[in-house]
C-alpha positions as CSV (number, residue, x, y, z in Angstrom):
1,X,0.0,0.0,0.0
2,X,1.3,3.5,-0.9
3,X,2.6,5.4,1.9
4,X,0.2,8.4,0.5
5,X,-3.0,5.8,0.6
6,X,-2.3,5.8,4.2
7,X,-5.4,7.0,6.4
8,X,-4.9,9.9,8.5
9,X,-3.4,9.8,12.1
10,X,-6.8,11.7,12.8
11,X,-8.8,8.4,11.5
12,X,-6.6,6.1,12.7
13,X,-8.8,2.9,14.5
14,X,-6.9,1.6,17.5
15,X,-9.5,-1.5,17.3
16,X,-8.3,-1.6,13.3
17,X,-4.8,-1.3,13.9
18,X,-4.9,-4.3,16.0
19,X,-7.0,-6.4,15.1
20,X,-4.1,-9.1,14.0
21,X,-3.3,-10.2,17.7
22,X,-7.2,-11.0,18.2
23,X,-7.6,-13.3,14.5
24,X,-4.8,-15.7,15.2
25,X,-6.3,-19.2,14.7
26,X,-7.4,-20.3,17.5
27,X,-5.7,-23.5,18.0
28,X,-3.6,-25.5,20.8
29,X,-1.1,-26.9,18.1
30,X,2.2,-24.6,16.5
31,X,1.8,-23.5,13.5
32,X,3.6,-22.2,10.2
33,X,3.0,-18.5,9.6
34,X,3.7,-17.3,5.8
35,X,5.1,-14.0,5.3
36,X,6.5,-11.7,2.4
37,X,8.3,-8.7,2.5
38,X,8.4,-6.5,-0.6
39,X,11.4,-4.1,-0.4
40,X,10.6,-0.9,-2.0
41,X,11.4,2.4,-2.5
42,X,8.0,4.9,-1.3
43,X,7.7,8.6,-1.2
44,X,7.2,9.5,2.3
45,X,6.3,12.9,4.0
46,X,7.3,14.1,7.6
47,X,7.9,17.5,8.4
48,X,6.8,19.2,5.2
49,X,9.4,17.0,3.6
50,X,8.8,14.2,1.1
51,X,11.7,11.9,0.6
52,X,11.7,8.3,-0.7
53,X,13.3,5.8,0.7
54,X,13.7,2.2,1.7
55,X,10.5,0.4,2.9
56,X,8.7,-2.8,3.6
57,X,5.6,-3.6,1.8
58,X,5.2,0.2,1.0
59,X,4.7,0.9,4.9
60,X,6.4,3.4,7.4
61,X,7.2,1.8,10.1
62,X,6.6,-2.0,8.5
63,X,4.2,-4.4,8.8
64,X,3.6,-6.0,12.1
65,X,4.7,-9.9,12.8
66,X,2.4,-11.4,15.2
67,X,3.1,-15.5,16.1
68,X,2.8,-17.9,19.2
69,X,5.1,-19.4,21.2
70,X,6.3,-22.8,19.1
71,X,5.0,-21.2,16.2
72,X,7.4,-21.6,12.9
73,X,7.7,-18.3,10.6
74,X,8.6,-18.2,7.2
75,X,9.2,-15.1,5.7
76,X,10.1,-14.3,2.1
77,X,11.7,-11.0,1.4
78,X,11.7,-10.2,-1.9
79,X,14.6,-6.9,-2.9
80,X,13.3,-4.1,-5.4
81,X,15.3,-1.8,-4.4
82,X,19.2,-1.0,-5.8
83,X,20.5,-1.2,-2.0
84,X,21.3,-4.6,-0.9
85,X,19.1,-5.7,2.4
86,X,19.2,-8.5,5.3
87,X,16.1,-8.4,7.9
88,X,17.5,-9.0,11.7
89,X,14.5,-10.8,13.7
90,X,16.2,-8.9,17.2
91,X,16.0,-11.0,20.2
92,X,14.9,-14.0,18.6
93,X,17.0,-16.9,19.9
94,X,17.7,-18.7,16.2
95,X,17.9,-22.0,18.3
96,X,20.6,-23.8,14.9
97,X,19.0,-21.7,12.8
98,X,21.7,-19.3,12.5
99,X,21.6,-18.9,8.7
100,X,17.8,-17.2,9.5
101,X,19.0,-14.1,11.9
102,X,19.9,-11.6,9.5
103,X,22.9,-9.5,10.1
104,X,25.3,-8.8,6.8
105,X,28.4,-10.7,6.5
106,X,27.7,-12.1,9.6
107,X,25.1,-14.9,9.2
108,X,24.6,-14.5,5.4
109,X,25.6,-12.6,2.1
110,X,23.0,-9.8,1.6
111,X,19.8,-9.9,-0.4
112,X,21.1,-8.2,-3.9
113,X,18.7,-6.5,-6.3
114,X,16.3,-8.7,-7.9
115,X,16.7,-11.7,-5.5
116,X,14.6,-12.7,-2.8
117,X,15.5,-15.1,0.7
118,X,13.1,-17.2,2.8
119,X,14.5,-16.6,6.6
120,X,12.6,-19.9,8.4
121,X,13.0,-19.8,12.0
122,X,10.7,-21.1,15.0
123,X,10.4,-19.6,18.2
124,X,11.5,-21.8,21.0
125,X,10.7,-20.6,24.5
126,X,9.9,-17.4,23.7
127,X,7.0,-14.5,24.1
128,X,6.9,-11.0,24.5
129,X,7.7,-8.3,22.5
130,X,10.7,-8.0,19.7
131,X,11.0,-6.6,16.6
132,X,12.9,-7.0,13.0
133,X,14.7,-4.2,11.3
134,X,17.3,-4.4,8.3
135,X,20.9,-5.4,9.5
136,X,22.7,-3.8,7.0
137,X,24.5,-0.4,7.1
138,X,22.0,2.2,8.1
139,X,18.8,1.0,6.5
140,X,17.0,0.1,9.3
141,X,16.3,3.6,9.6
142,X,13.2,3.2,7.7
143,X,13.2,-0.5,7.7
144,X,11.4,-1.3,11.1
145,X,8.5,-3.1,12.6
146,X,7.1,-4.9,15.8
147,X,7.3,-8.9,16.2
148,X,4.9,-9.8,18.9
149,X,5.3,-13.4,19.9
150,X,2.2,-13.8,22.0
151,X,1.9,-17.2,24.7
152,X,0.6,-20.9,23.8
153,X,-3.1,-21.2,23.3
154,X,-4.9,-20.7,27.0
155,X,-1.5,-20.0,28.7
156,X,-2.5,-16.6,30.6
157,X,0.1,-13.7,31.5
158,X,1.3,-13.5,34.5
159,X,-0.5,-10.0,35.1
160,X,-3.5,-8.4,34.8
161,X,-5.1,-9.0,31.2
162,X,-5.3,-6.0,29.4
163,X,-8.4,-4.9,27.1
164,X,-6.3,-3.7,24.7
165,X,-2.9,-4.1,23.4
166,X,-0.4,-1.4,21.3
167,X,2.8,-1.6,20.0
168,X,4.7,2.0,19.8
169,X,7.8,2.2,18.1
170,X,10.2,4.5,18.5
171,X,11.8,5.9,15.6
172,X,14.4,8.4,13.8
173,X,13.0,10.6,11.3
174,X,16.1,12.4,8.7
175,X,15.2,14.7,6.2
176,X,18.4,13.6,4.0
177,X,19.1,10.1,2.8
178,X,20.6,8.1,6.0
179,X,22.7,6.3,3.4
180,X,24.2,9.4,2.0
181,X,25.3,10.9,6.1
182,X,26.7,7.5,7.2
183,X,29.1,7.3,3.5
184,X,30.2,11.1,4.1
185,X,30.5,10.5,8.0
186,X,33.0,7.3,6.7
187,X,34.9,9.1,4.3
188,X,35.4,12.5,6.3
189,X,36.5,10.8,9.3
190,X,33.5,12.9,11.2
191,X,30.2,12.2,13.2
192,X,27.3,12.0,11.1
193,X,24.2,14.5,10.8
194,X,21.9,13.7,13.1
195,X,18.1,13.2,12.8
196,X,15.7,16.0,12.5
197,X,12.7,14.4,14.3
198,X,11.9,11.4,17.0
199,X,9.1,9.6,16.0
200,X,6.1,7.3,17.7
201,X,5.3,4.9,15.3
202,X,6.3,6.8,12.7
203,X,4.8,9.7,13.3
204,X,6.7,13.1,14.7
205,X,4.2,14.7,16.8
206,X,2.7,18.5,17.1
207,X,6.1,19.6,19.2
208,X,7.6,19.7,15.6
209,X,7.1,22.3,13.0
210,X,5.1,21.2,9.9
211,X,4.0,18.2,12.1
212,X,0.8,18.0,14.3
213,X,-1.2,16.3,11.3
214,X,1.6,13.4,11.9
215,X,0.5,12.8,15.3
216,X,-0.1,9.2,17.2
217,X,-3.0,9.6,19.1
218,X,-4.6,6.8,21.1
219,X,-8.2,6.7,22.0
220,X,-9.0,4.8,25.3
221,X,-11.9,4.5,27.5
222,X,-11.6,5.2,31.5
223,X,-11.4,2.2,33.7
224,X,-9.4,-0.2,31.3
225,X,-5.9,-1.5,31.2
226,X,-4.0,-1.4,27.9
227,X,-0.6,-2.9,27.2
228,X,1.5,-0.8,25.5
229,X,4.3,-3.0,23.8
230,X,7.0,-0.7,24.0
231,X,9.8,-0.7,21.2
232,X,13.3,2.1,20.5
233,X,14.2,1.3,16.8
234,X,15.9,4.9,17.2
235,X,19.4,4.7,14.8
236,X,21.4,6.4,17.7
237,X,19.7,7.5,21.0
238,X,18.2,5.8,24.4
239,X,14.9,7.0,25.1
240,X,12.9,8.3,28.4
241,X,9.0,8.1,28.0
242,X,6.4,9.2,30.3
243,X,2.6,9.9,30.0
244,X,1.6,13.0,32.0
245,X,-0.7,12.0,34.6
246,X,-0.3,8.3,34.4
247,X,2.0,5.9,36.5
248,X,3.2,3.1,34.0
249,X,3.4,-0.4,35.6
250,X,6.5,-2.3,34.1
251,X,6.1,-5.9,33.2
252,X,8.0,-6.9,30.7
253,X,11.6,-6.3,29.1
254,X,13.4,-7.5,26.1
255,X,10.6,-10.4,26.0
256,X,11.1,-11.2,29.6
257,X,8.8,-11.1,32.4
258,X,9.3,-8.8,35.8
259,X,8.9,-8.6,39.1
260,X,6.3,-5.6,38.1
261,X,7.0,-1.8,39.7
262,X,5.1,1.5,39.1
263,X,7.3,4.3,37.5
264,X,6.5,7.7,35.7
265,X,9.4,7.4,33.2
266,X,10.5,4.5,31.5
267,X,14.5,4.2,29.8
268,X,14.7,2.5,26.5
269,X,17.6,2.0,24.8
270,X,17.5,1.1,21.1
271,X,17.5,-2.7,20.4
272,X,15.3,-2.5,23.7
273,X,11.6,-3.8,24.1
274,X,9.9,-2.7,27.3
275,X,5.6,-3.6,27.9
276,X,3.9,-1.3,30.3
277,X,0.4,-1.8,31.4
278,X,-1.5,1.9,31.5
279,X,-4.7,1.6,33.7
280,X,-7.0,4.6,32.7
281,X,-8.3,6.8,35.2
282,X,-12.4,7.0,35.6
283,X,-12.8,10.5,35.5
284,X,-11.0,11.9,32.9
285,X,-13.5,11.6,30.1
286,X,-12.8,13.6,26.7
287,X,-9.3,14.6,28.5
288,X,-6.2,14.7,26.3
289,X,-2.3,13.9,27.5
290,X,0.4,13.5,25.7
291,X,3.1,10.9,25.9
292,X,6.5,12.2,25.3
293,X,9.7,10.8,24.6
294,X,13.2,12.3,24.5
295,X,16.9,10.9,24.7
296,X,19.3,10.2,27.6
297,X,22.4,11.2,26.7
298,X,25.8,10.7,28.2
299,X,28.4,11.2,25.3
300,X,29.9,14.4,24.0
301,X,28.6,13.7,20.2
302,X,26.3,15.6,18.5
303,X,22.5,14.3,19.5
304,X,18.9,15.5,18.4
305,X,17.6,17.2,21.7
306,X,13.8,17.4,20.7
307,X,10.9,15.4,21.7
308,X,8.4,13.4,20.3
309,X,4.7,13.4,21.4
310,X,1.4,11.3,20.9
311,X,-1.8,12.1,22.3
312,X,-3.8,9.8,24.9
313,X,-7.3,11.0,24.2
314,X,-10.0,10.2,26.6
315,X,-13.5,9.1,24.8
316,X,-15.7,11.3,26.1
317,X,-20.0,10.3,26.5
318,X,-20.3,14.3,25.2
319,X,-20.0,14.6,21.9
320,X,-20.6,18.2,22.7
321,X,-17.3,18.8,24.3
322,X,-15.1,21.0,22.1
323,X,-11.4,19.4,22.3
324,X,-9.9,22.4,21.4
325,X,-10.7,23.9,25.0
326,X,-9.7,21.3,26.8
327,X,-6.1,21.7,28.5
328,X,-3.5,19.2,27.2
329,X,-1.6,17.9,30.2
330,X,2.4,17.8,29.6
331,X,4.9,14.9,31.4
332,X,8.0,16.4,33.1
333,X,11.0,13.9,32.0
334,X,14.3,13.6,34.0
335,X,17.2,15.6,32.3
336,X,19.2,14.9,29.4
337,X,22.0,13.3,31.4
338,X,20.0,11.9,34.8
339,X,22.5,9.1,34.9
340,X,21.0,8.6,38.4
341,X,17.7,8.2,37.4
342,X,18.7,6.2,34.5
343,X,20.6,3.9,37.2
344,X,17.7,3.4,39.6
345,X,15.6,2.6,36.5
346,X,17.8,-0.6,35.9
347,X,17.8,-1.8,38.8
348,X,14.3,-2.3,39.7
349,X,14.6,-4.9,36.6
350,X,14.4,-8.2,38.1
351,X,13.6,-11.3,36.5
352,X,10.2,-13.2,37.0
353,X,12.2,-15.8,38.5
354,X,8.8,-18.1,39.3
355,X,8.3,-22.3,38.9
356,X,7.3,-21.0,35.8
357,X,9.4,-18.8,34.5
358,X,12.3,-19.6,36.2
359,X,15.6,-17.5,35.7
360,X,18.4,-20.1,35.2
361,X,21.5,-18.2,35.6
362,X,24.9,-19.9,35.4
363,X,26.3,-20.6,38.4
364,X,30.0,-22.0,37.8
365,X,31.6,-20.3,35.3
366,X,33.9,-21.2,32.3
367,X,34.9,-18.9,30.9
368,X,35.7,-15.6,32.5
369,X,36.1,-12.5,29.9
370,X,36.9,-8.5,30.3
371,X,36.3,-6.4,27.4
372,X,36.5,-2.4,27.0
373,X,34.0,-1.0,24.8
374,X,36.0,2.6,23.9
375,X,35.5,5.4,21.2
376,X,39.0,6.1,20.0
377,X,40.7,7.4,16.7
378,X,42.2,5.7,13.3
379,X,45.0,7.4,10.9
380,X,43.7,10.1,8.4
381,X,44.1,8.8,4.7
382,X,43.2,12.2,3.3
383,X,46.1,14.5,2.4
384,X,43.8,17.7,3.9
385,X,42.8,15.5,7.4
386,X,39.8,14.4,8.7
387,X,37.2,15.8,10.8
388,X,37.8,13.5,13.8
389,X,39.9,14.1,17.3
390,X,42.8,16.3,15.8
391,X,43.0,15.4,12.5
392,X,42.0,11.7,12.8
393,X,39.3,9.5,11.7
394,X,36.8,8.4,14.5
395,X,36.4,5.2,15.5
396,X,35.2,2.0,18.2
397,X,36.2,-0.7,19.2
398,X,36.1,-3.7,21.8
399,X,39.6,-4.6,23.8
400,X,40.7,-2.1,21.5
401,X,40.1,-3.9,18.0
402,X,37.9,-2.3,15.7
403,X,35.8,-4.4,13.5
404,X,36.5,-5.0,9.6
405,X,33.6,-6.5,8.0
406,X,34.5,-9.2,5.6
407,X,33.4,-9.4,2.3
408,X,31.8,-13.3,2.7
409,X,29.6,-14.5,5.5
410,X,31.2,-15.5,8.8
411,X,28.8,-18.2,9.1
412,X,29.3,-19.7,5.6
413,X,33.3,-19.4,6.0
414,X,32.9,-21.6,9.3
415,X,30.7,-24.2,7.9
416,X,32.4,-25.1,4.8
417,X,35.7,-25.2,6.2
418,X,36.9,-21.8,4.6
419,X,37.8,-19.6,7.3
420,X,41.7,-18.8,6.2
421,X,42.0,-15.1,5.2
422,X,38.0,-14.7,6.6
423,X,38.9,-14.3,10.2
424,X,41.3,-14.8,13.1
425,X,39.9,-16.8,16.0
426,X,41.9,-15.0,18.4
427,X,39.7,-12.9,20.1
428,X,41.5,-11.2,23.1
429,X,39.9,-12.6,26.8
430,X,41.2,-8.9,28.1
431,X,42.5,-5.8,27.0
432,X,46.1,-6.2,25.5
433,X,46.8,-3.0,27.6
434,X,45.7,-2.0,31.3
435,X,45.2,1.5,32.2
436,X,42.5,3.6,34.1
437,X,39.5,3.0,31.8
438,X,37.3,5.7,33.5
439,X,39.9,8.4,34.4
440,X,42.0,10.4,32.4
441,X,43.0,9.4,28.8
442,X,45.6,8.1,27.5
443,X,47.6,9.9,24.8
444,X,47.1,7.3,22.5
445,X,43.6,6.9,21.1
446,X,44.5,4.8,18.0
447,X,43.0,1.2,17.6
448,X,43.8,-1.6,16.0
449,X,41.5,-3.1,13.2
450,X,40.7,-6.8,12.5
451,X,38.0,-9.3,11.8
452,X,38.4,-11.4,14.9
453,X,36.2,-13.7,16.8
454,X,35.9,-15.9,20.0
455,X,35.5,-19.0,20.2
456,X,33.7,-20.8,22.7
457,X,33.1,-25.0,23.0
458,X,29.4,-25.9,23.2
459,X,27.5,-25.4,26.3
460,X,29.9,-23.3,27.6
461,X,29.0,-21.2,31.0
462,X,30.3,-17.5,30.2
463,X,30.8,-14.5,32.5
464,X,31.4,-11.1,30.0
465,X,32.1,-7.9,31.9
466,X,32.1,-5.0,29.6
467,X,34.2,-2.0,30.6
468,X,33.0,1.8,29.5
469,X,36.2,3.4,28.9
470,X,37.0,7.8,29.0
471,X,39.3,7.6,26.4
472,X,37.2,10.1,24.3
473,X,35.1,10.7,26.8
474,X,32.5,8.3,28.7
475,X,29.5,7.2,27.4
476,X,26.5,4.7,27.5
477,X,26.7,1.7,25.6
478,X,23.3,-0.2,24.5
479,X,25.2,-3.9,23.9
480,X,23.2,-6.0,21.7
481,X,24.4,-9.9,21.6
482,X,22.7,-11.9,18.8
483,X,21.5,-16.1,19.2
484,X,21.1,-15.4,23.1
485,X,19.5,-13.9,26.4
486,X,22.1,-13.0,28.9
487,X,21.7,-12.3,33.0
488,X,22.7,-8.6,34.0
489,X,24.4,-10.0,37.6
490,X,26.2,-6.8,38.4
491,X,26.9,-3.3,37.0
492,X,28.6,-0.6,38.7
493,X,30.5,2.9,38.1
494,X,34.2,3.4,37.8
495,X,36.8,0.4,37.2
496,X,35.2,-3.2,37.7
497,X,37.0,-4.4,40.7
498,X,37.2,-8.5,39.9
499,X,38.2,-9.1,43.5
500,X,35.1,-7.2,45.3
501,X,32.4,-6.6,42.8
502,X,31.3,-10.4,42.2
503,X,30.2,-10.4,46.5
504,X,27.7,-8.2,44.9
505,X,26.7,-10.2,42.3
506,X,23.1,-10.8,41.5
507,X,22.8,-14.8,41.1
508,X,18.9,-15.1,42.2
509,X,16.9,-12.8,39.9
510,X,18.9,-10.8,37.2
511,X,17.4,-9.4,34.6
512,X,17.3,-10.8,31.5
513,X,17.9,-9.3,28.0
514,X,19.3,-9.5,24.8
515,X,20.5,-5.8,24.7
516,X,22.1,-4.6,27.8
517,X,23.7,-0.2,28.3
518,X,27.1,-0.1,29.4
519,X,26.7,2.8,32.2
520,X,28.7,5.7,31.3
521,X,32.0,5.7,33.0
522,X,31.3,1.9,34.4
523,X,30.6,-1.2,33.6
524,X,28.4,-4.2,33.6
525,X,28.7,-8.0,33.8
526,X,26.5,-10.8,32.1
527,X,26.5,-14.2,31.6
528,X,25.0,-16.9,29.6
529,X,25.0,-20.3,28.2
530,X,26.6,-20.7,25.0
531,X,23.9,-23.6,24.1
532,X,23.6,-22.4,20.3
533,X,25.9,-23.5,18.3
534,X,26.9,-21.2,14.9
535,X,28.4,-17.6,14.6
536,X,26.8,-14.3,16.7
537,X,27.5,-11.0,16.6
538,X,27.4,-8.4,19.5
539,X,27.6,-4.8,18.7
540,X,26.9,-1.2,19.8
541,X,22.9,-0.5,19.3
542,X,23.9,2.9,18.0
543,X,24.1,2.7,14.7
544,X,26.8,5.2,14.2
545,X,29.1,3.3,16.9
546,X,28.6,0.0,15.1
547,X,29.8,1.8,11.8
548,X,32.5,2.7,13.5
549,X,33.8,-0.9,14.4
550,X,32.2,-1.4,18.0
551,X,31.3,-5.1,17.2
552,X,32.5,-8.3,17.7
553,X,31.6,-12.0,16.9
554,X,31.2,-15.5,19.0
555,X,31.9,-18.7,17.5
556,X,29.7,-21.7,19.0
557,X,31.5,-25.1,18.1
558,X,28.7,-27.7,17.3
559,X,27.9,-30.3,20.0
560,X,28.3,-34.0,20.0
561,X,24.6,-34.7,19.7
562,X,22.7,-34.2,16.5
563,X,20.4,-31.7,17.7
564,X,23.7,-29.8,19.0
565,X,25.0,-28.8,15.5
566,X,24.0,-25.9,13.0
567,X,21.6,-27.0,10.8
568,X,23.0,-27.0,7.3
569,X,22.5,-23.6,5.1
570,X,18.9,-23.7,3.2
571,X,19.4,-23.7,-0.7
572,X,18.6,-20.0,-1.3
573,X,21.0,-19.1,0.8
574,X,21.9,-15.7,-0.8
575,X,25.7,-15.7,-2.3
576,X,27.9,-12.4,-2.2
């Protein structure tokens, strides 16, 4: 459907919009869900600018996935477009189904022009909220969309039912081509332009010139409790929301159930899903308030400081009330940089940790690894110099190695035996150097670049601590790590301390994620089970970081059991 066809964020049904997650077949068995995804180019307009640009299906943010739990997807994606594409399915665990999870060069060769790719997954242990977004370069600026996994057939959640539920998605808005600021923020050495606009499920808001036609509004009645399925596909920013006037009870994150708590604000970082319930007040009828949304920021780069807005809009029995004299009721958020809020807001997250949904951290540990996650600096190759630190060209990296993508798939390289000249799988455990990672820099902010990986055995207990480093300056991390949840035992501020910090360690309830912030100027520790075998990247969830080389990848050796090895590669594997 043309993005111009598109009903008007006035006329926009709530009961419409959502009507997928009530129509699933209503059956106790797992099923096979068909999918296709048409990559096009659409003329969109935000902001009294049209641009076109890359999108699923014709749609702005995509189409929504909905599945159960068990449920097997298949998904064709078909590529119109000039720009080669991969789709990401974020968080899903791609139990030896590797070849299905989307990131490019990693898991597979891109889709090219012309082709098409079936990624075939099924979702094992899973429900909650995700969402899929392309994995290659900066496209997922526009390439977006919720995956709601929702539970087995008559298998209840473990809170109060909603009457309603709604995915918002958070969202980056740029007038210019994102592909055209990322290639001149590579070749200049700079940052990149930043967005002009935040946007709720697409949509900018009325804080922005040119922009209160493009406003989300949701329409709810008093008395009732909606789940809002909270998602930040933002390119480059973490996110506070609040609704004014309305506590938000947390239940969910990154597909995971928690212990539940009341909040006014909410922190989302991108890769991040959070689900709230909102329970409407009774005596609010045809009252309007919005619900904003604006970054946390803890780096010295540049940064869109604007906020995004929707409108909660009370139904009112009075058709008679005007709307346009009714006050509309404004959140406060914490500031810019409330690292302390921002701290306290992580750890309320605790883990269900119930008979049912248990939380089955590692206890004994085998492997023990330290990585710094750093901003730092690589040589100018222009004769006039670059726009980074001094001259240089800015860069990222982890233990000080910044990422070269390869040319051919990880994955593929490993399976057929053709790793030599691909990839070195000598991943540094720790830093090559020590020094004081949160206090004053070093002189020398150069990295080193590589395509290396780790390498772990199968079934492998891991404990990761990943150190925020000042060398050009301290900032917040969201660290995404594909094929797995991970436990958040332990984060802290400063140097991790390996001698006193694990007493402190949280082995009973942790939250679990699949995209974890890196406090400024400190660190946090993780572990998990390496239990699927293939190859898994885990990179920076701001875009512009991960361009810059903060990634990294984890080699799973197959098991000795069948149903302990990578599957082989389907047939339309995509070639590069």
């Amino acid at each position: 459907m043309a993005a111009s066809s598109f009903p008007s964020p006035r006329t926009i049904g709530i009961f419409l919009a959502f009507m997928t997650l009530c129509l699933l077949p209503q059956s106790t068995q797992a099923i096979t869900r068909h999918y296709e995804f048409n990559i096009t180019m659409q003329n969109v307009t935000r902001l009294c600018h049209t641009k076109s640009m890359v999108t699923v299906n014709g749609q702005f943010p995509g189409p929504r996935i909905v599945a159960r739990e068990g449920d097997r997807l298949l998904i064709k994606v078909n590529n119109h477009v000039t720009n080669n594409i991969t789709i990401h399915w974020h968080g899903i665990r791609q139990l030896r189904s590797g070849w299905a999870d989307g990131p490019a060069y990693i898991t597979q060769c891109p889709i090219q022009t012309g082709q098409s790719y079936v990624y075939n997954y099924t979702i094992v242990g899973q429900r909650g909220t995700l969402f899929w977004h392309a994995h290659i370069s900066w496209l997922r600026s526009t390439v977006y969309g919720p995956l709601i996994i929702l539970p087995k057939e008559n298998v209840p959640y473990p809170f109060t039912k909603p009457n309603m539920e709604v995915p918002i998605i958070f969202g980056e808005w740029f007038n210019a081509d994102t592909e055209a600021i990322i290639s001149q923020a590579l070749q200049t050495g700079g940052g990149p332009n930043v967005s002009d606009a935040y946007t709720i499920n697409g949509l900018p808001g009325l804080l922005y010139n040119c922009s209160a036609k493009d406003t989300f509004k949701l329409k709810v009645q008093p008395g009732k409790t909606y789940l809002l399925r909270m998602i930040n596909a933002a390119l480059n920013d973490e996110l506070f929301f609040g609704i004014a006037n309305h506590t938000l009870k947390v239940v969910e994150a990154d597909a995971i159930y928690v212990k539940p708590f009341d909040t006014d604000t909410i922190l989302i970082a991108p890769g991040q899903t959070t689900n709230i319930l909102l329970k409407t007040k009774s005596n609010f009828p045809g009252a309007t308030f919005l619900m904003t949304a604006r970054p946390y920021v803890t780096g010295l780069g540049t940064f869109d400081n604007s906020t995004v807005a929707g409108i909660l809009e009370y139904e009112s029995p009075n058709s008679q009330i005007s709307m346009k004299k009714l006050p509309i009721f404004k959140p406060t958020l914490p500031g810019l940089n409330d690292t302390n809020f921002a701290t306290n807001f992580s750890n309320k997250l605790r883990s269900l940790a119930s008979p049912q949904f248990p939380a089955n951290v590692p206890q004994n540990i085998d492997k023990h690894f330290f990585f710094t996650v750093s901003l730092g600096t690589n040589p100018c190759d222009q004769s006039q110099g670059c726009q980074g630190p001094n001259g240089t060209k800015f860069a990222a990296s982890v233990n000080n190695i910044s990422f070269i993508q390869p040319t051919t798939a990880l994955l593929q390289s490993h399976y057929f035996g053709q790793s030599n000249g691909v990839y070195n799988p000598d991943f540094p455990i720790n830093p090559l150097h020590w020094f004081n990672y949160t206090g004053n820099s070093p002189n020398n902010t150069m990295v080193s670049n590589d395509t290396k990986i780790m390498v772990l055995p199968f079934n492998s207990s891991v404990e990761l601590v990943l150190q925020d480093t000042s060398i050009l300056g301290a900032e917040s991390h969201p660290l995404h790590l594909h094929g797995f949840n991970f436990f958040v035992v332990g984060q802290g501020f400063g140097n991790y301390d390996p001698i006193n910090d694990p007493k402190n360690f949280n082995l009973v309830d942790p939250i679990e994620r699949n995209t974890v912030g890196v406090p400024s100027g400190g660190w946090v520790a993780i572990r998990f089970l390496a239990d699927n075998p293939g190859v898994w990247f885990m990179h920076c969830h701001l875009e512009v970081h991960t361009s810059w080389g903060l990634k990294m990848a984890w080699l799973v050796l197959d098991g000795k059991l069948p149903n302990q090895k990578l599957l082989p590669p389907p047939a339309d594997l995509p070639k590069c």
